[in-house]
Backbone bond lengths (Angstrom), bond angles and torsions (degrees), N, CA, C in turn:
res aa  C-N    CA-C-N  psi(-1)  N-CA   C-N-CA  omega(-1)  CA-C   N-CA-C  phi
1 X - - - 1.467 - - 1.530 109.23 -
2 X 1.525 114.04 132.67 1.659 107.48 -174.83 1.194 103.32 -88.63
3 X 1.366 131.55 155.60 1.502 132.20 172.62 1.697 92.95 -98.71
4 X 1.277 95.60 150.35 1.616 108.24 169.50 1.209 116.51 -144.46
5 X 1.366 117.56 148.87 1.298 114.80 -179.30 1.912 119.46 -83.40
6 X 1.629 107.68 157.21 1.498 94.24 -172.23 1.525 114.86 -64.81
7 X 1.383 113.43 -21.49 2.019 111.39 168.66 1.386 92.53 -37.18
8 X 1.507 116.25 -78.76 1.290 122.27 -161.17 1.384 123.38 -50.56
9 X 1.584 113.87 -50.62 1.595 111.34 169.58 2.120 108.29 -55.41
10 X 1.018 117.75 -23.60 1.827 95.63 170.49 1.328 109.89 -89.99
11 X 1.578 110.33 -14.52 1.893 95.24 173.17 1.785 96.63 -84.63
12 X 0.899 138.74 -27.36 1.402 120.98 177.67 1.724 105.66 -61.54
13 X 1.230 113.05 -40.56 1.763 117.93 -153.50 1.734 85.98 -93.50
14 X 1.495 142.64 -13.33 0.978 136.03 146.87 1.948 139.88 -54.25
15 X 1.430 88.96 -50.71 1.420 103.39 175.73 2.023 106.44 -79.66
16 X 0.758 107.18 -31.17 1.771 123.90 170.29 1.928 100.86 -43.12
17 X 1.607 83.96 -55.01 1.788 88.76 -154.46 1.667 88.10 -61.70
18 X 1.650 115.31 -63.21 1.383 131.09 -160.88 1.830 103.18 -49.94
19 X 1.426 96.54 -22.05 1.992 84.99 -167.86 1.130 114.83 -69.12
20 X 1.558 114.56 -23.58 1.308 123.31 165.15 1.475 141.75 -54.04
21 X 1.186 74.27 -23.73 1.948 93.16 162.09 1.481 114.50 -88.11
22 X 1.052 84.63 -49.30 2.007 85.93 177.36 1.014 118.09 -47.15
23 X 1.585 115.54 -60.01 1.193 129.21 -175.70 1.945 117.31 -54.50
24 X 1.213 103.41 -40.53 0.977 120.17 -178.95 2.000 113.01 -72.07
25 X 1.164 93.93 -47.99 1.897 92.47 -179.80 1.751 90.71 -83.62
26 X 0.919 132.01 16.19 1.698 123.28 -153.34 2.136 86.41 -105.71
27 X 1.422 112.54 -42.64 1.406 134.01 151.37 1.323 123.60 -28.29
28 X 1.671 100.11 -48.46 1.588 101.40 -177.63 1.143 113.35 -108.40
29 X 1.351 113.09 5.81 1.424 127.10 162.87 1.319 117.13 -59.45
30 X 1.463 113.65 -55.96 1.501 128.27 165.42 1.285 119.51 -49.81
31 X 1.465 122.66 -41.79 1.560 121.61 170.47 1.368 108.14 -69.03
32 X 1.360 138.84 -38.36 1.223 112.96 167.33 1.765 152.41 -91.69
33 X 1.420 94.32 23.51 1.704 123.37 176.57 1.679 80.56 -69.72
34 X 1.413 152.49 0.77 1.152 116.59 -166.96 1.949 92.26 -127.93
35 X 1.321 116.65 3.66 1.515 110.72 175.54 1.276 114.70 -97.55
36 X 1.446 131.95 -150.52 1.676 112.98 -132.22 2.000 71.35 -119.84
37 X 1.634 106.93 -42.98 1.338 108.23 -163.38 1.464 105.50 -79.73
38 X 1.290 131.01 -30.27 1.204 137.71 -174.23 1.374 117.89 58.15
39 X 1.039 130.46 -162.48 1.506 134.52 -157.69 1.441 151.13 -62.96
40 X 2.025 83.27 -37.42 1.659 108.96 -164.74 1.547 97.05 -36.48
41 X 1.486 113.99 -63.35 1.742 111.42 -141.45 1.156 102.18 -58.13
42 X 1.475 121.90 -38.49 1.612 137.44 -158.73 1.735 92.89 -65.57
43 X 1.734 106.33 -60.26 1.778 96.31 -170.48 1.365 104.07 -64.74
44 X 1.476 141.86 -63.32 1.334 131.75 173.23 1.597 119.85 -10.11
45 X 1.325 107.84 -54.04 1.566 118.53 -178.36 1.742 109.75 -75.36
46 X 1.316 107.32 -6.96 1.209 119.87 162.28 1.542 136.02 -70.55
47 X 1.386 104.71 -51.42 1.179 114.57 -170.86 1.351 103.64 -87.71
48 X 1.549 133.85 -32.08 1.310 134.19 153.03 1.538 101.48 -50.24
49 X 0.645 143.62 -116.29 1.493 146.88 -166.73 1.841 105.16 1.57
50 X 1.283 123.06 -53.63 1.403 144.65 -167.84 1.560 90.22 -74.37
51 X 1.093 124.38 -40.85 1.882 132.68 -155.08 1.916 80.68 -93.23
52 X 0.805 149.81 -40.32 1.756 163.13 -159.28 1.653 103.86 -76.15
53 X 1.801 108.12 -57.68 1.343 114.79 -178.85 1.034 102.75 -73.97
54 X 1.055 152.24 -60.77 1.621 162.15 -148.05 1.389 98.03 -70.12
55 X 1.429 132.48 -32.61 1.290 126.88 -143.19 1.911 89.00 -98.64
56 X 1.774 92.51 -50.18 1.184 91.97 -175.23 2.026 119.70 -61.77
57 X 1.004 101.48 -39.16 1.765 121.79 179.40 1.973 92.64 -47.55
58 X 1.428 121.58 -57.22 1.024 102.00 -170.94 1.684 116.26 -80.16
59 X 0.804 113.59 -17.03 1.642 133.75 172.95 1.422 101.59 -58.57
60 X 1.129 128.40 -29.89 1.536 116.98 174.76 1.552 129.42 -93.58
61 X 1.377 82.25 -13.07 1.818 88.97 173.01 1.774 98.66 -105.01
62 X 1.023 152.54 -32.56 1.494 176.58 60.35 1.138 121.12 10.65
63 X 1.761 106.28 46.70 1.713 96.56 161.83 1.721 135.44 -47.44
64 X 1.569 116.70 -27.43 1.234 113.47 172.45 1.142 141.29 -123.48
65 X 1.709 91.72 31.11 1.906 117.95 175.33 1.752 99.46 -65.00
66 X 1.282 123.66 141.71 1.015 122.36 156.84 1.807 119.78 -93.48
67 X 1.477 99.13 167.96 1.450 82.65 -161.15 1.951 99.35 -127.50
68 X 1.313 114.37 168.92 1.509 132.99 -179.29 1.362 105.40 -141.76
69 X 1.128 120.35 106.41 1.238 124.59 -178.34 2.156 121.17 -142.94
70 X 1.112 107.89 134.22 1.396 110.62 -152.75 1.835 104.46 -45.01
71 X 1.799 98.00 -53.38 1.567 79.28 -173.42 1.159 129.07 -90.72
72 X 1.121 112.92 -11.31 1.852 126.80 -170.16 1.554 104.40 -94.59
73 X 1.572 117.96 -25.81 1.591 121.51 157.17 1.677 78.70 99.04
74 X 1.411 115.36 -142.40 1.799 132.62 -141.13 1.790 89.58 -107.80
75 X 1.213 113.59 134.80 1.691 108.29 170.58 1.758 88.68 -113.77
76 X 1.029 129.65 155.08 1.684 106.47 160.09 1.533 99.68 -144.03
77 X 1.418 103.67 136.40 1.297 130.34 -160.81 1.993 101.03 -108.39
78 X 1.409 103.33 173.25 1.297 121.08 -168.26 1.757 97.88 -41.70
79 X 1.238 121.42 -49.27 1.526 140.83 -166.99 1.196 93.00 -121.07
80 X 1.406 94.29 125.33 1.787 116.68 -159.00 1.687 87.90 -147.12
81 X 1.521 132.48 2.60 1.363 128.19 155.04 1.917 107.69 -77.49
82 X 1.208 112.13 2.84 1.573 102.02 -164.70 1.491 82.80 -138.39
83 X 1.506 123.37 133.43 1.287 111.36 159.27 1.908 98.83 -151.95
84 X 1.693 94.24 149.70 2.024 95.63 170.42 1.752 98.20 -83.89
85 X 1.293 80.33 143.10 1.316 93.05 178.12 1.822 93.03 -131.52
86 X 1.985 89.13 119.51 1.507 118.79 -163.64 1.219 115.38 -89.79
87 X 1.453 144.51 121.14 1.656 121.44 151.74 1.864 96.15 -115.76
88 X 1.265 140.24 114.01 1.039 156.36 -157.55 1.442 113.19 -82.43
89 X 1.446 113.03 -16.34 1.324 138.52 -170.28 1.283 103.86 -173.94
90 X 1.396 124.28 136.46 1.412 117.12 168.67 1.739 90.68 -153.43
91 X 1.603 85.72 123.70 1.428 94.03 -175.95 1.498 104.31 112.51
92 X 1.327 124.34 32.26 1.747 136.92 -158.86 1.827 84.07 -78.84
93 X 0.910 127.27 -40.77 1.729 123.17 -168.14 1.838 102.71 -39.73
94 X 1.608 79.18 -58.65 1.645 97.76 -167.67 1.402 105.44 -64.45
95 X 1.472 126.80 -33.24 1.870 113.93 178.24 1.060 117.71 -59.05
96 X 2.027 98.31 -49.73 1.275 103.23 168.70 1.982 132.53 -32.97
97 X 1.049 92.69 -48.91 1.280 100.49 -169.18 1.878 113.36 -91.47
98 X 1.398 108.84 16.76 1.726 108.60 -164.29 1.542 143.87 54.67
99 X 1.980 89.41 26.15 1.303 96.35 -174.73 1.497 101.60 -117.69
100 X 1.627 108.34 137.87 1.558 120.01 -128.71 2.284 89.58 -92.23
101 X 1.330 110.41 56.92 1.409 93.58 -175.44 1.844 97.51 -149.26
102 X 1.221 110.60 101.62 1.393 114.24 -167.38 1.803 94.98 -175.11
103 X 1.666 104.40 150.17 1.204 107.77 -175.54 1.619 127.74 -137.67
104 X 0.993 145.74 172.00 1.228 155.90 -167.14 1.788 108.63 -114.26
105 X 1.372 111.24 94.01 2.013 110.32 173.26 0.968 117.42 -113.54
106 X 1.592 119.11 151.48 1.007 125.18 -176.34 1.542 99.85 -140.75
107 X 1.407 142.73 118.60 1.222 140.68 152.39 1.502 125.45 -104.61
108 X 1.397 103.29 156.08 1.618 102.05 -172.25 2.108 101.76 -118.28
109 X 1.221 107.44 114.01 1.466 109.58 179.59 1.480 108.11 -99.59
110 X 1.229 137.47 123.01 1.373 166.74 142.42 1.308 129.59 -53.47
111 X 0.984 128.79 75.49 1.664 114.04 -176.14 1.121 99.25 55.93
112 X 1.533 134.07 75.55 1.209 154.01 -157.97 1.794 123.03 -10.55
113 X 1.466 94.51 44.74 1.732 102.04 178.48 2.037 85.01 -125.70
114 X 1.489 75.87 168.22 1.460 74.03 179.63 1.684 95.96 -139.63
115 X 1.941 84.48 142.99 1.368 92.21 -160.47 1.394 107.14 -134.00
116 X 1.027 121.57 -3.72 1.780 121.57 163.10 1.754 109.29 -122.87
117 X 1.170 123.98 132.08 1.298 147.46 154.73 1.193 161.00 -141.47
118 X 1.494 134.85 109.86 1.194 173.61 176.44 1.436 128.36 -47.02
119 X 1.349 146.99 89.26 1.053 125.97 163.18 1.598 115.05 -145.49
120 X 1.263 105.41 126.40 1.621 123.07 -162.26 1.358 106.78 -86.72
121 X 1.658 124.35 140.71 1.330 100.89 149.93 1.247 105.07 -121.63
122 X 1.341 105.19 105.04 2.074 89.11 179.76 1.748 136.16 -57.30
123 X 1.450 97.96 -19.85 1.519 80.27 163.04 1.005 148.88 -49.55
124 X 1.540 84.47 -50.16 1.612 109.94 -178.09 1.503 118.43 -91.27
125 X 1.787 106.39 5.19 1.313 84.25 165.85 1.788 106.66 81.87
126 X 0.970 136.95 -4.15 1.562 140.55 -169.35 1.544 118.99 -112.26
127 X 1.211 137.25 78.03 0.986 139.91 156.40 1.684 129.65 -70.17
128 X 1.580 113.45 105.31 1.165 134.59 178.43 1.550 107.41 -77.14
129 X 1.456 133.30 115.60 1.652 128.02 151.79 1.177 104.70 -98.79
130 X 1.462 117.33 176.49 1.327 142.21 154.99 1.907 110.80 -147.20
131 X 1.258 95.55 138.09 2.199 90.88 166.61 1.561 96.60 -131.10
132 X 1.150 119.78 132.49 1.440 104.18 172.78 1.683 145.46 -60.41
133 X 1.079 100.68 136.87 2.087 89.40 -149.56 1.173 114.79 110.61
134 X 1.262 133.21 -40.08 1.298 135.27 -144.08 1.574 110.45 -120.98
135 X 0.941 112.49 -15.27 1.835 122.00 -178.62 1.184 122.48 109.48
136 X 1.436 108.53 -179.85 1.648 106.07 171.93 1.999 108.48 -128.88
137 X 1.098 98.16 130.88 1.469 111.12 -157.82 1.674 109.78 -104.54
138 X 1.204 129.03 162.31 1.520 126.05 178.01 1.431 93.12 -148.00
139 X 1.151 120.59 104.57 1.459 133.89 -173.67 1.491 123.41 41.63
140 X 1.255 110.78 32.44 1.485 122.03 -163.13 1.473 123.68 121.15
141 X 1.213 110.09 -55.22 1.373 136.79 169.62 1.712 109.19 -40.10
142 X 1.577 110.55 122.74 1.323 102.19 163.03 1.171 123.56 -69.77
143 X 1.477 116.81 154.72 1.615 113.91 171.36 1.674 108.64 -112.76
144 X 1.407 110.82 158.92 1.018 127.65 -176.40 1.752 101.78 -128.69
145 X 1.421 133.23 151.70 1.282 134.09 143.23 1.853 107.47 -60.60
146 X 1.508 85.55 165.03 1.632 103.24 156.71 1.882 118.24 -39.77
147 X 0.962 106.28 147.96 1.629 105.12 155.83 1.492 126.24 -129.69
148 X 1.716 95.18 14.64 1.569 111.69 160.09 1.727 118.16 -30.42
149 X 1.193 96.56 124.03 2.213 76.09 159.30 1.577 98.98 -144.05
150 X 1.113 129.22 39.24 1.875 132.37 154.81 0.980 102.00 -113.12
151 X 1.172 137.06 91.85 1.837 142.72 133.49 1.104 121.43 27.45
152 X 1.134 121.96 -46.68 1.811 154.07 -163.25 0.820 96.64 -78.63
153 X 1.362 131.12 -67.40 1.655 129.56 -142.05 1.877 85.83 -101.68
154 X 0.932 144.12 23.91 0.884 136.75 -165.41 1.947 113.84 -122.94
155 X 1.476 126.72 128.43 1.590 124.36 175.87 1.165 100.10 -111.68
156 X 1.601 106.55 150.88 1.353 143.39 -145.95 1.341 100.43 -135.93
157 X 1.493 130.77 153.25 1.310 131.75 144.38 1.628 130.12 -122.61
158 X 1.275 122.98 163.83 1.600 101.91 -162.86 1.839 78.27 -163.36
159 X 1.787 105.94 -155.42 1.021 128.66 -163.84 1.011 92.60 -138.56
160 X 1.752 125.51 169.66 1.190 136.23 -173.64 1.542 105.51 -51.91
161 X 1.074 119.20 -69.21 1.565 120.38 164.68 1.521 125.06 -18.65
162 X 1.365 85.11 -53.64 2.079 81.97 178.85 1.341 122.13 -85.67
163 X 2.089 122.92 -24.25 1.214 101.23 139.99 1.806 146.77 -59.75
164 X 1.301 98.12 -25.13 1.300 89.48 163.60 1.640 120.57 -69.81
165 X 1.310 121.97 -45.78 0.867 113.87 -169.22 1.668 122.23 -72.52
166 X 1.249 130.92 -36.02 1.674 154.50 -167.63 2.102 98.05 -86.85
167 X 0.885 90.70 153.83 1.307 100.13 174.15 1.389 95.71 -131.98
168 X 1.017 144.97 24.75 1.550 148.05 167.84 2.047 100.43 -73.94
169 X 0.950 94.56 164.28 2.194 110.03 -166.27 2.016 79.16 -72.56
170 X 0.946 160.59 124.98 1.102 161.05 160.90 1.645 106.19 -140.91
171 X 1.633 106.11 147.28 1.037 128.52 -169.35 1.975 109.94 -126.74
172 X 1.502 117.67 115.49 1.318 104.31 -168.27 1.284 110.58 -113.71
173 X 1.734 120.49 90.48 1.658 120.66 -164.82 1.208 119.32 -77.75
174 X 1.816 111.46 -19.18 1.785 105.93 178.06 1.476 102.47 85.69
175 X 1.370 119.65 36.48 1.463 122.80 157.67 1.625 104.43 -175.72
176 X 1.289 95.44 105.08 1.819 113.22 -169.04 1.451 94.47 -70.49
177 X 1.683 128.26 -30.86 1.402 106.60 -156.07 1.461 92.13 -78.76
178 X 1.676 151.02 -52.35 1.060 124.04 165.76 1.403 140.24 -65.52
179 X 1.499 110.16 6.58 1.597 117.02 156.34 1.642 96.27 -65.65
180 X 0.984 127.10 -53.21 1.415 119.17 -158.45 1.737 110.93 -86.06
181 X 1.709 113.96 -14.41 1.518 102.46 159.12 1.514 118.02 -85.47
182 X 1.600 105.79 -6.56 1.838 109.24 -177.33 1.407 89.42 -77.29
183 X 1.285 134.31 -60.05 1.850 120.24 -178.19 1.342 115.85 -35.73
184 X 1.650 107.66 -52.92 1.919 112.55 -173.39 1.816 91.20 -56.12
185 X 1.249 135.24 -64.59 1.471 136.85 175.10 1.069 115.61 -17.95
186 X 1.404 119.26 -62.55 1.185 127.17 -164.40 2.076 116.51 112.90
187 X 1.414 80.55 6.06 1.974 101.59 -166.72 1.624 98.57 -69.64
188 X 1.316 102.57 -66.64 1.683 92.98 159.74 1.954 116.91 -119.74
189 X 1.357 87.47 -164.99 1.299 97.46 -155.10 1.847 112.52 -93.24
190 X 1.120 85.07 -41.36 1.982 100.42 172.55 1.479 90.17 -162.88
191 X 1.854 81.32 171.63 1.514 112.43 -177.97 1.827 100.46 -142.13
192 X 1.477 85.67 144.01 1.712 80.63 155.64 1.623 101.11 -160.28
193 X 1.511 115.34 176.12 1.340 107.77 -174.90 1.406 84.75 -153.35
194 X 1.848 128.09 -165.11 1.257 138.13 177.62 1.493 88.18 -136.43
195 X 1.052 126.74 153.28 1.582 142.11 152.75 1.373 104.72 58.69
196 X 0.704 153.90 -7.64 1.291 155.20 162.69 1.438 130.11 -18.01
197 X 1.210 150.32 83.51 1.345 153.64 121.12 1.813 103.93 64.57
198 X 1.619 129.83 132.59 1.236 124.46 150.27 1.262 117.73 -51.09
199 X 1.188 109.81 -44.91 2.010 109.43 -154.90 1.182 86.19 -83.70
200 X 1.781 155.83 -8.93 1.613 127.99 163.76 1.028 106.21 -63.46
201 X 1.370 128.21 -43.29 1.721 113.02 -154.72 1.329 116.24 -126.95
202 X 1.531 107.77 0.64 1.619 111.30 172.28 1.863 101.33 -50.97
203 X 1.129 116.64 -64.10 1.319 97.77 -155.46 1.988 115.54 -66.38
204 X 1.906 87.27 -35.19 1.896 83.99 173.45 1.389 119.31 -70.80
205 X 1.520 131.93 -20.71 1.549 138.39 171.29 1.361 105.77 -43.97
206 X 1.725 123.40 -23.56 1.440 115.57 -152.77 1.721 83.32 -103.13
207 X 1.704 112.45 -50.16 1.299 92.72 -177.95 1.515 125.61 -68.09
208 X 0.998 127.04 -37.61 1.566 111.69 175.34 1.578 107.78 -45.03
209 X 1.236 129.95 -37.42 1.584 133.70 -161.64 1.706 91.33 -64.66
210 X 1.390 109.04 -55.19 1.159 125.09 -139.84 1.957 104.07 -80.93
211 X 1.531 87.22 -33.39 1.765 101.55 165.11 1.475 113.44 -77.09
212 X 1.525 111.17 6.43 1.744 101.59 -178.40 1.593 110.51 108.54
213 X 1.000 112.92 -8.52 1.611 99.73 -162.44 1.551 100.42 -107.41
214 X 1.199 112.55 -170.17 2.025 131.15 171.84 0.841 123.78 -118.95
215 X 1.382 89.86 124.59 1.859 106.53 163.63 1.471 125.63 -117.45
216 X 1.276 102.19 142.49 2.130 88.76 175.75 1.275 107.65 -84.33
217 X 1.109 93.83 173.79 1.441 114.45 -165.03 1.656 110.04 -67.38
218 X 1.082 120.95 116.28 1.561 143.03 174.64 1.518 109.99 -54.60
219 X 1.405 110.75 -56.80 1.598 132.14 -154.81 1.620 100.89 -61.97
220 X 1.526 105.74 -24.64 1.732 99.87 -170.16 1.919 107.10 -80.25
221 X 0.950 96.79 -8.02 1.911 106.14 -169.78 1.441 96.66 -100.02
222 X 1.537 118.09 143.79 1.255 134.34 155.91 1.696 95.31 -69.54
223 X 2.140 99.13 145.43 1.142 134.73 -168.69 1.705 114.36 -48.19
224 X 1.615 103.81 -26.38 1.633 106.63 -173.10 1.382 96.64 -105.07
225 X 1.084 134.23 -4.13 1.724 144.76 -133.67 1.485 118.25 -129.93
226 X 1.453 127.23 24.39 1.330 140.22 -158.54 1.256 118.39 -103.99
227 X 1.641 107.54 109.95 1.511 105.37 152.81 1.457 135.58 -86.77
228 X 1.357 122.36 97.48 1.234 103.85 -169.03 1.621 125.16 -96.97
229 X 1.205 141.27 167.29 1.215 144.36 164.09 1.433 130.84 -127.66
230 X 1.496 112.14 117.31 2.001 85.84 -160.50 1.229 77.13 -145.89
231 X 1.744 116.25 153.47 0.838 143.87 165.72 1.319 122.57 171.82
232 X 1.866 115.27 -170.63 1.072 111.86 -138.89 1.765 105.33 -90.61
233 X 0.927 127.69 -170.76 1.892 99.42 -165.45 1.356 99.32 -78.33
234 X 1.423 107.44 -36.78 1.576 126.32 -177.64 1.126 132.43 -18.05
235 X 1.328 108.18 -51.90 1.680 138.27 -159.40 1.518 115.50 -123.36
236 X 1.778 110.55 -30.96 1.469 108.32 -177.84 1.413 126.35 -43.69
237 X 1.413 115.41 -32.23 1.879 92.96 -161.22 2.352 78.45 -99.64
238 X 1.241 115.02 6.67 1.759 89.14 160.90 1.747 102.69 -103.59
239 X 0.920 137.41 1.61 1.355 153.49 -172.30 1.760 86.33 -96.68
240 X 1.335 133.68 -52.16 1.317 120.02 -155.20 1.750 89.42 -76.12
241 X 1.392 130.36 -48.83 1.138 139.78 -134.63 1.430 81.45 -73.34
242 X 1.498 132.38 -43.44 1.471 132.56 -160.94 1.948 110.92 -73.78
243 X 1.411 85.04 -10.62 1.411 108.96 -171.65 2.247 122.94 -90.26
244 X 1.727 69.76 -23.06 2.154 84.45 -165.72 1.362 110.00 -27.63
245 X 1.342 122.80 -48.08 2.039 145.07 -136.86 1.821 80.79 -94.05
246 X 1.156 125.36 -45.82 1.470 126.85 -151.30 1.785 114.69 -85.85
């Protein structure tokens, strides 16, 4: 039986309530890839709606968590050492468009480390945690990184940028927060991106750590402004070297 902490039991009973929406407009998402206006306004009104429940769900157990959240930006509350850090959708390209791979995060930052993390994918049914100390889990299931150590035989994920740039086997799905729970898995091998957003990888930064693997340090980059590098311990410093120029 895993113990969890109560942060974590309202981000589970948070992302639960919100998937239901997703899941549900995620349906009529698909019916409208075939009209003239198509989707945008409908998913927009989505991820607000999802960013609304979530915010409020933790607000009732955590009246004076402050919060970071992609669309509504920084709320800051009485306790501004503790804040959720929101992505409401991550991977909006892919809803947009009816392709079934996008996720629901929630992280909890502490005296600016972050130590609980969340990321749902409701399609599939797959919920990734992490608490720090404690591991990184996939519906119960422990996770482990890769234990690859040839370069070669090894997949990567990145952003348009890093496939162009890397000649490493890389795969670019358009949702970093489960690029970064497929490393804690063991699904791929590393990730990296340039500039990148807190709320993508706050919550997967903790699971790869927490499944064994590396990450650099977050804290030195502004919140919209992130280079990250994560992977499995195995491969990181030949993964960094392929990385120096980028």
């Amino acid at each position: 039986m895993i113990s969890i902490s109560s942060n974590l039991n309202v981000m589970i009973k948070a992302v639960e309530k919100a998937s239901k929406l997703v899941i549900r407009d995620f349906g009529e998402v698909e019916k409208l890839q075939i009209s003239k206006k198509g989707p945008r306004d409908f998913v927009t009104k989505t991820d607000k709606r999802v960013e609304s429940i979530i915010i409020e769900e933790l607000s009732n157990t955590k009246k004076n968590y402050s919060f970071l959240s992609e669309e509504i930006g920084k709320i800051k509350n009485k306790d501004e050492e503790n804040i959720w850090i929101i992505d409401p959708i991550d991977g909006t390209t892919n809803f947009l468009h009816g392709i079934p791979h996008f996720a629901i995060c929630i992280a909890l930052q502490s005296d600016k480390e972050i130590v609980s993390g969340l990321i749902f994918d409701p399609i599939k049914d797959e919920m990734f945690f992490a608490e720090k100390n404690k591991g990184s889990y996939l519906n119960n299931q422990r996770l482990r990184v890769s234990k690859k150590n040839v370069i070669d035989d090894c997949l990567f994920s990145s952003n348009h940028d890093g496939v162009k740039f890397s000649n490493l086997n890389i795969r670019y799905t358009g949702c970093a927060a489960l690029d970064l729970a497929y490393v804690a898995a063991g699904r791929f091998d590393g990730y990296f991106h340039n500039n990148i957003n807190l709320w993508d990888v706050a919550a997967g930064s903790l699971m790869v750590q927490e499944a064994g693997g590396i990450v650099n340090d977050l804290n030195k980059f502004n919140n919209n402004a992130i280079n990250i590098r994560a992977s499995s311990d195995g491969i990181n410093d030949k993964m960094l070297k392929e990385l120096k120029n980028f």
